[in-house]
PyMOL Python script that loads the backbone (N, CA, C, O; Angstrom):
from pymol import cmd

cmd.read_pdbstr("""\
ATOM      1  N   UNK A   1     184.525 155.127 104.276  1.00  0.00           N
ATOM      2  CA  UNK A   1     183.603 154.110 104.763  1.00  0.00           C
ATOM      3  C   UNK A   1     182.172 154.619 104.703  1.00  0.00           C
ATOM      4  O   UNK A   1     181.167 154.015 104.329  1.00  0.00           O
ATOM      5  N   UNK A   2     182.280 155.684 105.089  1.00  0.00           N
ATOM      6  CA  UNK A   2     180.806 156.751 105.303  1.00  0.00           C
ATOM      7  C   UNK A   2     180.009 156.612 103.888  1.00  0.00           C
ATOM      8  O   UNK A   2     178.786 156.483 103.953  1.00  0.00           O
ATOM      9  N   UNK A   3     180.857 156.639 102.180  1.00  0.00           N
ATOM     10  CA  UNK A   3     180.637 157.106 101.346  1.00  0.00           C
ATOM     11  C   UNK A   3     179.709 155.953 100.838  1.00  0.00           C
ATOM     12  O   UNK A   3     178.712 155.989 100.117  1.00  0.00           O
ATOM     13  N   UNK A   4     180.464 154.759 101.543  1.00  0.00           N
ATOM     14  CA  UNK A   4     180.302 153.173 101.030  1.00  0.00           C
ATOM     15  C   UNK A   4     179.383 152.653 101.566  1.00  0.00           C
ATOM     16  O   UNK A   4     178.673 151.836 100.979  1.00  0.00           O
ATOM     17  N   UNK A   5     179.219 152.975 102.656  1.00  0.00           N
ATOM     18  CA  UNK A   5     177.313 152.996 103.230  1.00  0.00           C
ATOM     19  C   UNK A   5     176.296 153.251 102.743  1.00  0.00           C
ATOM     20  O   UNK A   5     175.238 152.636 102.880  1.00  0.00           O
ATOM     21  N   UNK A   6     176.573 154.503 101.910  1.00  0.00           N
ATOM     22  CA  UNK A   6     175.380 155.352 101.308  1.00  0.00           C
ATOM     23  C   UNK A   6     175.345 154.808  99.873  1.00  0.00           C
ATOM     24  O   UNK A   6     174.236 154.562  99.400  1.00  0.00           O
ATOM     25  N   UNK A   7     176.456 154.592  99.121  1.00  0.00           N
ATOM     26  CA  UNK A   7     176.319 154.123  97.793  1.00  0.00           C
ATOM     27  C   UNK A   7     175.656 152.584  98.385  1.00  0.00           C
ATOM     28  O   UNK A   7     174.788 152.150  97.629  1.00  0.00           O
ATOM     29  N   UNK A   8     175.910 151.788  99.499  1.00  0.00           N
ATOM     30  CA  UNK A   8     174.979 150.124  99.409  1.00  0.00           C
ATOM     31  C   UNK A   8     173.606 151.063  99.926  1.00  0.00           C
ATOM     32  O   UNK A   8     172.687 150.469  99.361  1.00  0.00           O
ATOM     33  N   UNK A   9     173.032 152.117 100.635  1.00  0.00           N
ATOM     34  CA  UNK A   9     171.844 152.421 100.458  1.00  0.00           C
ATOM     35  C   UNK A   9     171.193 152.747  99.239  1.00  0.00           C
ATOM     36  O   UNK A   9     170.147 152.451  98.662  1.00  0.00           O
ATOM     37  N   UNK A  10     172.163 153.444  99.061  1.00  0.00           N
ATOM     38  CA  UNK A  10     171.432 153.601  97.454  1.00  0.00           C
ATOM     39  C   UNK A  10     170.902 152.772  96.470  1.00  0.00           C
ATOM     40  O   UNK A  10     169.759 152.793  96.013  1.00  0.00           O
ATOM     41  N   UNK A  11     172.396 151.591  96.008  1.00  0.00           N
ATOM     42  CA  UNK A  11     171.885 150.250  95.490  1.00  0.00           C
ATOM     43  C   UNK A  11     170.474 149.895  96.278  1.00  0.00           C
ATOM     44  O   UNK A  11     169.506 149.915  95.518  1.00  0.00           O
ATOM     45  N   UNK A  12     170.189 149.594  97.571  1.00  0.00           N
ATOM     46  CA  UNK A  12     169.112 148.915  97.987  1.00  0.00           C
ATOM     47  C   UNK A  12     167.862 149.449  97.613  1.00  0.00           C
ATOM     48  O   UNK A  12     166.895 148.735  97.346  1.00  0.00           O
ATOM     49  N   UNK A  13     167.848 150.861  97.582  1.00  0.00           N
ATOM     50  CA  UNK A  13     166.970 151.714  97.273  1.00  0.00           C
ATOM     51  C   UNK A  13     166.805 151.520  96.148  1.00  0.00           C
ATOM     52  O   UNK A  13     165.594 151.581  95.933  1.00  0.00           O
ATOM     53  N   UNK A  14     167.448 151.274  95.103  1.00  0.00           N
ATOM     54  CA  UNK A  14     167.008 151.048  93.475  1.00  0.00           C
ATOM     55  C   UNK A  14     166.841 149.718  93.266  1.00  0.00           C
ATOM     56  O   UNK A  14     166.716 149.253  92.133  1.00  0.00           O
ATOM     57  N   UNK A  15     166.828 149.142  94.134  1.00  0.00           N
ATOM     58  CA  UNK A  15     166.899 147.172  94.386  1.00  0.00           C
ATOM     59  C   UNK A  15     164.867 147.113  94.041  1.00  0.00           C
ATOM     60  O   UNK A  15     164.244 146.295  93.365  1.00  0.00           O
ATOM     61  N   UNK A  16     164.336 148.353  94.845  1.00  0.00           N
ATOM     62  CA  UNK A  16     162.973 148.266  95.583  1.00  0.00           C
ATOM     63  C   UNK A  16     162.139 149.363  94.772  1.00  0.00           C
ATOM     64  O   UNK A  16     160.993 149.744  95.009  1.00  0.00           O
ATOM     65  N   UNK A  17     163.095 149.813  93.652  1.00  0.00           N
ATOM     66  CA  UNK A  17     161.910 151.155  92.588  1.00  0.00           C
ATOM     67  C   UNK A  17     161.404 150.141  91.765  1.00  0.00           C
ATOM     68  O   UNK A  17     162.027 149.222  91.234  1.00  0.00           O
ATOM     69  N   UNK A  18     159.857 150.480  91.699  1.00  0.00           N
ATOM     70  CA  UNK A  18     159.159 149.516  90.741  1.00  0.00           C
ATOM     71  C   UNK A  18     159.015 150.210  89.784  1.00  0.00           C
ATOM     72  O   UNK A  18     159.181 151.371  90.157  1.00  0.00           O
ATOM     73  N   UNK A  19     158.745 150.161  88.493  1.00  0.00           N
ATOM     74  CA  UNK A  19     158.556 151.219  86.917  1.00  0.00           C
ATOM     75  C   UNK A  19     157.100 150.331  86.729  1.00  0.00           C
ATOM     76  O   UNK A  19     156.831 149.138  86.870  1.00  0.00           O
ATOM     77  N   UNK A  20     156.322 151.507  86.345  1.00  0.00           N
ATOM     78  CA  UNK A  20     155.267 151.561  85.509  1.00  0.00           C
ATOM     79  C   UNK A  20     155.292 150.496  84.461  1.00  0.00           C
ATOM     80  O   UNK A  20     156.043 149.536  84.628  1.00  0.00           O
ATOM     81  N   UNK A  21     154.606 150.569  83.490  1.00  0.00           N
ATOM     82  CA  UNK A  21     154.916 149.944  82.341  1.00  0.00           C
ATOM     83  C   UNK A  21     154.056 151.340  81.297  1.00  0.00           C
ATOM     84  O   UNK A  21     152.892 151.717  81.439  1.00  0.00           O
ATOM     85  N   UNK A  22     155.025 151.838  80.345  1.00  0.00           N
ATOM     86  CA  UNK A  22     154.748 152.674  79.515  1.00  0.00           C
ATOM     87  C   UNK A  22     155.570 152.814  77.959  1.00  0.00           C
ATOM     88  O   UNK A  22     156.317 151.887  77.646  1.00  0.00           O
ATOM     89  N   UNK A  23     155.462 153.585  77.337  1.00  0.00           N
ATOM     90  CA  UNK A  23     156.045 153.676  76.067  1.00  0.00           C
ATOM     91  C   UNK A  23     157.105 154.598  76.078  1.00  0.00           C
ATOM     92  O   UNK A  23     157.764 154.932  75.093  1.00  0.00           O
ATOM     93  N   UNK A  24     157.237 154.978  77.180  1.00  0.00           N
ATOM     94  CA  UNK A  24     158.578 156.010  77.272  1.00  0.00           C
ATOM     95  C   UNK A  24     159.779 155.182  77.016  1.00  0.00           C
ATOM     96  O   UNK A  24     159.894 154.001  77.345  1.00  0.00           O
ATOM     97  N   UNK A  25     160.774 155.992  76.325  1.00  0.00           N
ATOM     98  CA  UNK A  25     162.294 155.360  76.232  1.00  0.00           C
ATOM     99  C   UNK A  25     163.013 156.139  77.390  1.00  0.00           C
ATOM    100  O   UNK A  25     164.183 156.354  77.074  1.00  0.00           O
ATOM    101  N   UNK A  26     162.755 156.532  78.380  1.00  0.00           N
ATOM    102  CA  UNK A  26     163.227 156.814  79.323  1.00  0.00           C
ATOM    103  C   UNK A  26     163.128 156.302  80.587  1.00  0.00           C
ATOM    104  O   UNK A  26     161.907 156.346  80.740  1.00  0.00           O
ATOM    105  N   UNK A  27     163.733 155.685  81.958  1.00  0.00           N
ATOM    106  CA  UNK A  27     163.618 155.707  82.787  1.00  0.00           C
ATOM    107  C   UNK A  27     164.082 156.887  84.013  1.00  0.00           C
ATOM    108  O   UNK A  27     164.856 157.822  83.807  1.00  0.00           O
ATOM    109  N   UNK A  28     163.496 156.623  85.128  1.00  0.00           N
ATOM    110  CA  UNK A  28     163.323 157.899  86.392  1.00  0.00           C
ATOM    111  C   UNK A  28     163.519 157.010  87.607  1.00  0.00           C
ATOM    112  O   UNK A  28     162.896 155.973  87.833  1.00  0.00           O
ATOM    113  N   UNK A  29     164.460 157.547  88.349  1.00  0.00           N
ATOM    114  CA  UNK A  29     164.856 157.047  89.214  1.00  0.00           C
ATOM    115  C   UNK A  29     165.331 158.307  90.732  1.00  0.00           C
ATOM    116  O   UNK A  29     166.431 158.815  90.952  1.00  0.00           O
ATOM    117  N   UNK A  30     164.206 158.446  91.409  1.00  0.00           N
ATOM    118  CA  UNK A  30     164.662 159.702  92.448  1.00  0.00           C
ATOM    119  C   UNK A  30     163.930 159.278  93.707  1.00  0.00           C
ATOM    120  O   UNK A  30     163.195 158.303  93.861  1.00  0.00           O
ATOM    121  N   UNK A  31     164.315 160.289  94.644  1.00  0.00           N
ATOM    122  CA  UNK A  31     164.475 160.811  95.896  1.00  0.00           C
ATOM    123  C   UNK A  31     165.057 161.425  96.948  1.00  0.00           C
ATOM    124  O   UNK A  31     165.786 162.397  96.754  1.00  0.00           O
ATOM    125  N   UNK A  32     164.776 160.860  98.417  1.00  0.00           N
ATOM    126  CA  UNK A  32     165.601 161.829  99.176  1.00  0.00           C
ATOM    127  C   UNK A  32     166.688 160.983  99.979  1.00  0.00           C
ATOM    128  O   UNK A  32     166.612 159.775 100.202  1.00  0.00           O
ATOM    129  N   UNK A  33     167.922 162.018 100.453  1.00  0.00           N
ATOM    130  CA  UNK A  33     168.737 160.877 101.442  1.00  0.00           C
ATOM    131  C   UNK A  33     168.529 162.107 102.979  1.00  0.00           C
ATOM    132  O   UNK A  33     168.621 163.333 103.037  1.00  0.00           O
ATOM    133  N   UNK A  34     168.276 161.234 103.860  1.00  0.00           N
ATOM    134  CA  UNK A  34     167.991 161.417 104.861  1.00  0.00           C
ATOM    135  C   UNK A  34     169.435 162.157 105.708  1.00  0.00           C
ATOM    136  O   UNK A  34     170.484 161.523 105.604  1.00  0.00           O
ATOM    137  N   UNK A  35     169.454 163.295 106.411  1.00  0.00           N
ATOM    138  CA  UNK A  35     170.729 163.203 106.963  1.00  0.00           C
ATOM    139  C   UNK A  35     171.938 162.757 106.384  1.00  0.00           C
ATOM    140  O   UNK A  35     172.802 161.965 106.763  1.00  0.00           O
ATOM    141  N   UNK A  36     171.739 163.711 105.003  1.00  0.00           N
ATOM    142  CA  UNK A  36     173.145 162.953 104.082  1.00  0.00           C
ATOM    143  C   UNK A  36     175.034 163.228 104.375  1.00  0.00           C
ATOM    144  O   UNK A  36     176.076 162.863 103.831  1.00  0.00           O
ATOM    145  N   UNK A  37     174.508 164.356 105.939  1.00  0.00           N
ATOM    146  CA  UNK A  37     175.695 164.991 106.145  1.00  0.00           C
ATOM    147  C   UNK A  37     176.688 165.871 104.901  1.00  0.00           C
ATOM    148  O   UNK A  37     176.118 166.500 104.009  1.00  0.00           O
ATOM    149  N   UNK A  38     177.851 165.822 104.972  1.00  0.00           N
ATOM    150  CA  UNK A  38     178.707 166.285 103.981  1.00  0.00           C
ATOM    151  C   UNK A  38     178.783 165.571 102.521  1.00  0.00           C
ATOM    152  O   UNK A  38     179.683 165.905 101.750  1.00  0.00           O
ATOM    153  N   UNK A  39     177.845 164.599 102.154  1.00  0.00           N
ATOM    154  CA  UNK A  39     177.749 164.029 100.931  1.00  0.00           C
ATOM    155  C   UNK A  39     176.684 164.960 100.355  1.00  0.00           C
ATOM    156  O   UNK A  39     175.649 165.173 100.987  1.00  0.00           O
ATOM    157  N   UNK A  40     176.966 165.625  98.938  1.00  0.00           N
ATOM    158  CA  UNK A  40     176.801 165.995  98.356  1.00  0.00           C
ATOM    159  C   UNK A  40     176.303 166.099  96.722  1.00  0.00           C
ATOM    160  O   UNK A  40     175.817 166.994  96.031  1.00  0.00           O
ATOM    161  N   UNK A  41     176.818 164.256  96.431  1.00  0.00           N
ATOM    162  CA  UNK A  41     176.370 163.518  95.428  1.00  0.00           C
ATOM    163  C   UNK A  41     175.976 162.415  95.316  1.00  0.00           C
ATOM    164  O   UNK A  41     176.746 161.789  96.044  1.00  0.00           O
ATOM    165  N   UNK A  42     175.124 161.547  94.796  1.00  0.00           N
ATOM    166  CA  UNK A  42     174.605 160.482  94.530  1.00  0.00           C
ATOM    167  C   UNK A  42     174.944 159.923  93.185  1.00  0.00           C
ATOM    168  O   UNK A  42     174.673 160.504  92.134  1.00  0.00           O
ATOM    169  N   UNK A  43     175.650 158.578  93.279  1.00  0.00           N
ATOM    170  CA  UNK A  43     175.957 157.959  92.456  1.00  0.00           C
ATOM    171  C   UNK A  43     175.126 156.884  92.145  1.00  0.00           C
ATOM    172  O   UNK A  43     174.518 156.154  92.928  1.00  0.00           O
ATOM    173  N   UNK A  44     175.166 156.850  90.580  1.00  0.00           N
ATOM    174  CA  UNK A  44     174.257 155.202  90.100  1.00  0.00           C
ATOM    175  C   UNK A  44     175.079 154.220  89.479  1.00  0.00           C
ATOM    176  O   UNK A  44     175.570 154.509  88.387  1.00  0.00           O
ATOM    177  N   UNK A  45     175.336 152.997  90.037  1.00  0.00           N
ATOM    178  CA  UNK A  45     175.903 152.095  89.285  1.00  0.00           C
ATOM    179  C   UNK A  45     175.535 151.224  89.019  1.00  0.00           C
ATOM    180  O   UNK A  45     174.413 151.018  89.482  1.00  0.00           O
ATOM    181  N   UNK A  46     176.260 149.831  87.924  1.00  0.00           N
ATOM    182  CA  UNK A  46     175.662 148.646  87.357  1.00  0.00           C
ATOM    183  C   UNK A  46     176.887 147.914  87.669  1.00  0.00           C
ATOM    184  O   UNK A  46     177.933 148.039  87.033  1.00  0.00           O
ATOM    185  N   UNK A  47     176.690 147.024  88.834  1.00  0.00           N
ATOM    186  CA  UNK A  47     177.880 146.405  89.098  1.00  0.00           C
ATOM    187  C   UNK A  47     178.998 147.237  89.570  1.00  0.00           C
ATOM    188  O   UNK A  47     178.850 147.792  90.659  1.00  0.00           O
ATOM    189  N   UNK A  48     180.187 147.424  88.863  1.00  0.00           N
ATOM    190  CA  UNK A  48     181.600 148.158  89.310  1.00  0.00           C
ATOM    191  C   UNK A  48     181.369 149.465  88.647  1.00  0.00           C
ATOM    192  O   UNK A  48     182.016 150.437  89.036  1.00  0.00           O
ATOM    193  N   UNK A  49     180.377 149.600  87.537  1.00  0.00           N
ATOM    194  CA  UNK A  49     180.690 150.810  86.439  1.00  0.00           C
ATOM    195  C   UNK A  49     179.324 151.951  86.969  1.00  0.00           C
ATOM    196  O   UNK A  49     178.116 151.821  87.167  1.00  0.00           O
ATOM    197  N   UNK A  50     180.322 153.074  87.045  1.00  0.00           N
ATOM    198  CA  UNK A  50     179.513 153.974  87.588  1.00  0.00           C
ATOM    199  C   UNK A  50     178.673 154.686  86.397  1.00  0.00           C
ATOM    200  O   UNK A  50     179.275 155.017  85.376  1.00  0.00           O
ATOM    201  N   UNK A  51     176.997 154.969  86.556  1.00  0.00           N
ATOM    202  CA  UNK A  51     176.526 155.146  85.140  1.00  0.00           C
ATOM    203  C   UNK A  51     176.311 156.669  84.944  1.00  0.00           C
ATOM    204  O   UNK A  51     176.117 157.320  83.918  1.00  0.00           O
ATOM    205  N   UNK A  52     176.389 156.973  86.023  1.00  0.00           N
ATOM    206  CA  UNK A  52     175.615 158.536  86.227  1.00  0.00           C
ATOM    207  C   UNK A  52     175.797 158.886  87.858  1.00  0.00           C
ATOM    208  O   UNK A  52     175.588 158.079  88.764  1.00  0.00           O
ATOM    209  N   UNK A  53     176.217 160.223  88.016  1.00  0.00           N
ATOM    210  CA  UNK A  53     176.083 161.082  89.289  1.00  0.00           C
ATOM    211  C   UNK A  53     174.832 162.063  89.003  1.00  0.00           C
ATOM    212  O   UNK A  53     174.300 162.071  87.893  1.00  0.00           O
ATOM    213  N   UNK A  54     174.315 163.027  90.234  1.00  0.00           N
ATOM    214  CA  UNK A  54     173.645 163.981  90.305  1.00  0.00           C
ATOM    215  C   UNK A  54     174.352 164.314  91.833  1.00  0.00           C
ATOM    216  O   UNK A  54     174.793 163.590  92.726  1.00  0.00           O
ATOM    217  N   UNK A  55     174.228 165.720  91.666  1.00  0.00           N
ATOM    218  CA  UNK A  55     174.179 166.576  92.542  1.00  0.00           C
ATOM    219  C   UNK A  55     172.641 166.967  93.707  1.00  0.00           C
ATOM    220  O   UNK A  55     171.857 167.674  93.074  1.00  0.00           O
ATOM    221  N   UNK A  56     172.144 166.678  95.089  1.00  0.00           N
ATOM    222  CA  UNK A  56     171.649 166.760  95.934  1.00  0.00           C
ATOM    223  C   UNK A  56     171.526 167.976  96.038  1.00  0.00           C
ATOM    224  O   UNK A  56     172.311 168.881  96.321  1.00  0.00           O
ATOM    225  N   UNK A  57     170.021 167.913  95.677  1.00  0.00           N
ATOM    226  CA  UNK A  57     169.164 169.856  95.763  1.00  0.00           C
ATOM    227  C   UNK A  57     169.663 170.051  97.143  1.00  0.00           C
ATOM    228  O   UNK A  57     170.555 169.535  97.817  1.00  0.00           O
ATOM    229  N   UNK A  58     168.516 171.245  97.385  1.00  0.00           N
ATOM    230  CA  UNK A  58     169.278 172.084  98.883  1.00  0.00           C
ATOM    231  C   UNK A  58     168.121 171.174  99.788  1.00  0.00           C
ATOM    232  O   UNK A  58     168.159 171.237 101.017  1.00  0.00           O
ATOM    233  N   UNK A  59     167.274 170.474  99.211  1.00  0.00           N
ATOM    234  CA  UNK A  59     165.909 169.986  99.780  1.00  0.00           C
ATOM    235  C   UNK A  59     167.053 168.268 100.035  1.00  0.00           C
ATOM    236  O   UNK A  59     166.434 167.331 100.540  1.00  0.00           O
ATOM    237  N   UNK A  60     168.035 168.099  99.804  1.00  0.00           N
ATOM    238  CA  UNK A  60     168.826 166.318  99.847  1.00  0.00           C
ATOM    239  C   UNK A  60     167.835 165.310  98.806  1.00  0.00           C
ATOM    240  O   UNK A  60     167.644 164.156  99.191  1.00  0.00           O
ATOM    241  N   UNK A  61     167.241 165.738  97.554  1.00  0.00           N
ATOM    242  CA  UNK A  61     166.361 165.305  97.222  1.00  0.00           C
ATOM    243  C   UNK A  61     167.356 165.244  95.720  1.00  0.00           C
ATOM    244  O   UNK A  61     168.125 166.141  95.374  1.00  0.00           O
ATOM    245  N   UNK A  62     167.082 163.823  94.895  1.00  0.00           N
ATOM    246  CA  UNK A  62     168.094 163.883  93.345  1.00  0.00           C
ATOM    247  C   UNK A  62     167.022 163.355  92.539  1.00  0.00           C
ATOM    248  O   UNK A  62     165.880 163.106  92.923  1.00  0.00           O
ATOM    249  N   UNK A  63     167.481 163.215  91.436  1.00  0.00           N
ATOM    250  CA  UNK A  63     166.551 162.264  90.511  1.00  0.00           C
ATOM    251  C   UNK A  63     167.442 162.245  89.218  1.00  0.00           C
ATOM    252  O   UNK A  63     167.963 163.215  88.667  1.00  0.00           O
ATOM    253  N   UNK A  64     167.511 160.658  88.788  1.00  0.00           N
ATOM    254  CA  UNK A  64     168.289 160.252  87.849  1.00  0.00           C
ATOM    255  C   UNK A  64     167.191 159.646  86.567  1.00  0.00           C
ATOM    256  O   UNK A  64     166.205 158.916  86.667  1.00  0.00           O
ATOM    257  N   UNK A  65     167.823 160.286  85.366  1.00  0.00           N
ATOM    258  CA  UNK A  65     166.727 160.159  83.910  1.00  0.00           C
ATOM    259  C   UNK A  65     167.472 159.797  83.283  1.00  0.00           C
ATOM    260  O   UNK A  65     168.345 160.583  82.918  1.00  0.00           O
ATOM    261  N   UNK A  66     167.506 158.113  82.745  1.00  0.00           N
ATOM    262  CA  UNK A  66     168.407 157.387  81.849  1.00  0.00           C
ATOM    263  C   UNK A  66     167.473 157.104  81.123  1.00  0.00           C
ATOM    264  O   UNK A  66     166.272 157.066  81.389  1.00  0.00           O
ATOM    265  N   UNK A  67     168.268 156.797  79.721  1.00  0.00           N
ATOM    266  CA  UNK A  67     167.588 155.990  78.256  1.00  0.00           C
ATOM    267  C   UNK A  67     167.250 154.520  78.891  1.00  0.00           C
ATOM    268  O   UNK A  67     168.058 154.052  79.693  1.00  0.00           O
ATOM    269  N   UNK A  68     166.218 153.874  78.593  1.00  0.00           N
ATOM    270  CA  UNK A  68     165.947 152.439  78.760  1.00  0.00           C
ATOM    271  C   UNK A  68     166.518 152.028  78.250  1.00  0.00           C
ATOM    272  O   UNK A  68     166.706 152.455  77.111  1.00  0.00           O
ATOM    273  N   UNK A  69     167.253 150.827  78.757  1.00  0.00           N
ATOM    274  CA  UNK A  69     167.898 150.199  77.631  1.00  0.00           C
ATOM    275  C   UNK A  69     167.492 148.573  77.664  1.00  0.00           C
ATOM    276  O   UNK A  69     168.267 147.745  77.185  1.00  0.00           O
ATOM    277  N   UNK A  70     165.831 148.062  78.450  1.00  0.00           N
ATOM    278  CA  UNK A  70     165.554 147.312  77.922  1.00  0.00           C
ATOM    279  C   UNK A  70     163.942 147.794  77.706  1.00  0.00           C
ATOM    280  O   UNK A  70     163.482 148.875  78.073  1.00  0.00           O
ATOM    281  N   UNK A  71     163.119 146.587  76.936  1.00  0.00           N
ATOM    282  CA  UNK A  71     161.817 147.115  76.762  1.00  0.00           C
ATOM    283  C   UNK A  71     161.198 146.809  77.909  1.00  0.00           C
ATOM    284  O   UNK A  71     161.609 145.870  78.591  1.00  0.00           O
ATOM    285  N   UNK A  72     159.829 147.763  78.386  1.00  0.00           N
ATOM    286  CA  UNK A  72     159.185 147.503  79.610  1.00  0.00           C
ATOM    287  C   UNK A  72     157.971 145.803  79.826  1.00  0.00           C
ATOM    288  O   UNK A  72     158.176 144.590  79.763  1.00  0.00           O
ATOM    289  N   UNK A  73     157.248 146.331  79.982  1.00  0.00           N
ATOM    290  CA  UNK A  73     156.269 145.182  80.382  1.00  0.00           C
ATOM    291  C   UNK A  73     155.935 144.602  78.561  1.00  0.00           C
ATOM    292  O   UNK A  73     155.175 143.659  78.343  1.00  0.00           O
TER     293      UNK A  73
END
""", "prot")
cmd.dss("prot")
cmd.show_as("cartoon", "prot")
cmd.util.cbc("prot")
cmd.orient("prot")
């Protein structure tokens, strides 16, 4: 239940990242989880399909670097 809290924080948290508008084919997606307790990873998903994990520095701080896969502004 604990895990399922933090993955709908997370979604909300990427609900509210705004992107630049640039020529990079990359997007960036990071920060920190507060009191993450015994969670240890951060997951990114699209709907049901999970796209990418990272592992939580010693600081609870991640950052996720995907290919764009649409064009920006």
């Amino acid at each position: 239940m604990k895990m399922k809290k933090l993955q709908t924080l997370i979604v909300g948290m990427l609900l509210f990242v705004v992107f630049g508008c640039s020529n990079k084919d990359n997007i960036y997606i990071s920060g920190e989880i507060l009191n993450p307790g015994n969670v240890k990873v951060v997951a990114f998903y699209e709907g049901e399909r999970k796209l990418d994990s990272v592992f939580l520095s010693d600081q609870n701080k991640f950052k996720f670097e995907r290919p764009a896969t649409q064009l920006g502004c």
